[in-house]
N, C-alpha and C positions, 0 to 999 in steps of 0.2 A: 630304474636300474640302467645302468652305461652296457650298451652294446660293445661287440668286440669291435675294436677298430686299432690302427695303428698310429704310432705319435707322431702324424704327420704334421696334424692339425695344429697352428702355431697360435690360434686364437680359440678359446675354450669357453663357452658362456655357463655356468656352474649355478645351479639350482640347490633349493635346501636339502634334496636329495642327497647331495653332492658334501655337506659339511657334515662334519670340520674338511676341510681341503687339503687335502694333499697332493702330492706329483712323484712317482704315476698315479694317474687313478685305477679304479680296479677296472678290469674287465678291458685293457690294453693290452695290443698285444705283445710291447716290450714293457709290459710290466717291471720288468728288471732292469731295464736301460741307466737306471742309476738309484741311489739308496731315497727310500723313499722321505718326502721333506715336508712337513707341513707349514700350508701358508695363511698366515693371518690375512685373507681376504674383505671380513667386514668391515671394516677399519675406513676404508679408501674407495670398495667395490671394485677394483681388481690390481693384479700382483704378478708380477712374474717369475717363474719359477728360475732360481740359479742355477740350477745344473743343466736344466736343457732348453732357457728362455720360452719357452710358451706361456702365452699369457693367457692368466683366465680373470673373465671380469664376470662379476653376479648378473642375473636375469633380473627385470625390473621387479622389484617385490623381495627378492629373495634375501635372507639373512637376516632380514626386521628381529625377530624376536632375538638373535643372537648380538645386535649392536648395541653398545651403550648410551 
């Protein structure tokens, strides 16, 4: 579960917790800072998000079952 924090953080390391991924995530505290966007992170292992450029890259292991 994502603790509160705010979107300061421009690097985001993202767990299977964490998918399917989106931006914001939950539990931010500008949740609302822009419409929420989802990002195909398995693909590459990380992404950045266009409305507010933070990037999040997966944790070593994480998204296995989800990749093709």
């Amino acid at each position: 579960m994502m603790e509160n924090r705010l979107h300061t953080q421009r690097v985001i390391e993202i767990g299977d917790e964490d998918l399917p991924l989106h931006c914001p995530l939950p539990g931010e505290s500008l949740w609302n800072a822009h419409p929420r966007v989802f990002l195909p992170i398995e693909d590459k292992g990380e992404i950045l998000c266009p409305y507010c450029g933070t990037l999040y890259r997966l944790k070593p292991g994480a998204g296995q079952a989800r990749r093709h």
